[in-house]
C-alpha positions in Angstrom: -41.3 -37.7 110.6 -39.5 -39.1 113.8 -38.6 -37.1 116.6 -35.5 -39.0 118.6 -35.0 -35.8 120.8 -37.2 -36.2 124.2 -36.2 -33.1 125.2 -38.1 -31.5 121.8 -41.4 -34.3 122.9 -41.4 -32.7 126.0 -40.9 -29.0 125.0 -44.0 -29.5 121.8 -46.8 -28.0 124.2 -44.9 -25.4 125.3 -44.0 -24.1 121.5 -48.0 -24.0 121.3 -48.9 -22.5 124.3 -46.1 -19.6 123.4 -47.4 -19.8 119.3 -51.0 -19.4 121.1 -50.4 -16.7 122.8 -48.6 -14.3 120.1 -50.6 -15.6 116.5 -53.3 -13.9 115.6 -56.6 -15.8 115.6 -58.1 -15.6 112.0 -61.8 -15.7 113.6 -60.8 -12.8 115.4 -59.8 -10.2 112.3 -62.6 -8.6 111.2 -62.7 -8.3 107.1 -63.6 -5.1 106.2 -67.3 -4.3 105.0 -68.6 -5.8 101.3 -71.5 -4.3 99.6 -73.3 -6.7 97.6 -72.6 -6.7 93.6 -75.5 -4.5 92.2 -76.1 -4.0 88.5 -78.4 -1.3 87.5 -79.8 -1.0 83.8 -80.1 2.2 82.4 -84.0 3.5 81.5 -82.7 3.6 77.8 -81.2 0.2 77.9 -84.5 -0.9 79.1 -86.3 0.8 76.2 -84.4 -1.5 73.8 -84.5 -4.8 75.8 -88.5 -4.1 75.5 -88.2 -3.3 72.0 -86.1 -6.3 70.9 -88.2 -8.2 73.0 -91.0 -7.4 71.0 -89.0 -7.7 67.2 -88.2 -11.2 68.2 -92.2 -12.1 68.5 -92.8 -10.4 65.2 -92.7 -13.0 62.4 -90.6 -12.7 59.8 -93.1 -13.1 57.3 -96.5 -11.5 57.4 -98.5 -14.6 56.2 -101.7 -12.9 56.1 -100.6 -10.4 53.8 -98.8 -13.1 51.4 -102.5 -15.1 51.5 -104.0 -12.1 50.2 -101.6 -11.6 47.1 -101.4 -15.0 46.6 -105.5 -14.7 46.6 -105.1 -11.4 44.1 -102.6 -13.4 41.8 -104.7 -16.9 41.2 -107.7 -14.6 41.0 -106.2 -12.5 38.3 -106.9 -9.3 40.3 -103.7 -8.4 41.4 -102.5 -5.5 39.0 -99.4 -3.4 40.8 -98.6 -0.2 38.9 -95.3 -0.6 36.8 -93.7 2.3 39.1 -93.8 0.3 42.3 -92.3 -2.8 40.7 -89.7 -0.2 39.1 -89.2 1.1 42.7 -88.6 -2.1 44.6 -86.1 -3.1 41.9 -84.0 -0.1 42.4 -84.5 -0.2 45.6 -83.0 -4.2 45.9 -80.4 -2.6 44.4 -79.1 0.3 45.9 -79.0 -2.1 48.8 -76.4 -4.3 47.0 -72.7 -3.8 47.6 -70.7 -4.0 44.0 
């Protein structure tokens, strides 16, 4: 932009001096107080962070217990009663949606 207008040159330090004077300075307004962002965790929600915590390092399977049916079974000494098997069916079952 070209300014023809000498008058206008002349009259640019003035416009700041009298801008300077009446703007406010934005170092100068004070922001109101911030707290910092705090997040506190409730003693129960601690209770299950612990606990699923300690599901996830549980495995799945328990291997030792499979080894030792698996021993029973090629041994020939593994004899459950008929009402467990019975029970474990059922309860597959009723687990089931139909």
């Amino acid at each position: 932009m070209k300014i023809n207008n000498p008058i206008a040159v002349n009259n640019i330090p003035n416009v700041i001096k009298a801008y300077g004077k009446t703007a406010k300075k934005t170092e100068a307004v004070e922001k109101p107080g911030r707290s910092a962002d705090k997040v506190e965790i409730s003693s129960q929600a601690m209770d299950i962070q612990v606990a699923m915590k300690a599901l996830a390092e549980v495995p799945e399977v328990r291997s030792e217990k499979v080894e030792a049916i698996k021993a029973q079974i090629q041994s020939g000494t593994y004899k459950p009663s008929a009402e467990d098997i019975v029970d474990k069916m059922f309860a597959d079952l009723s687990n089931k949606k139909i």
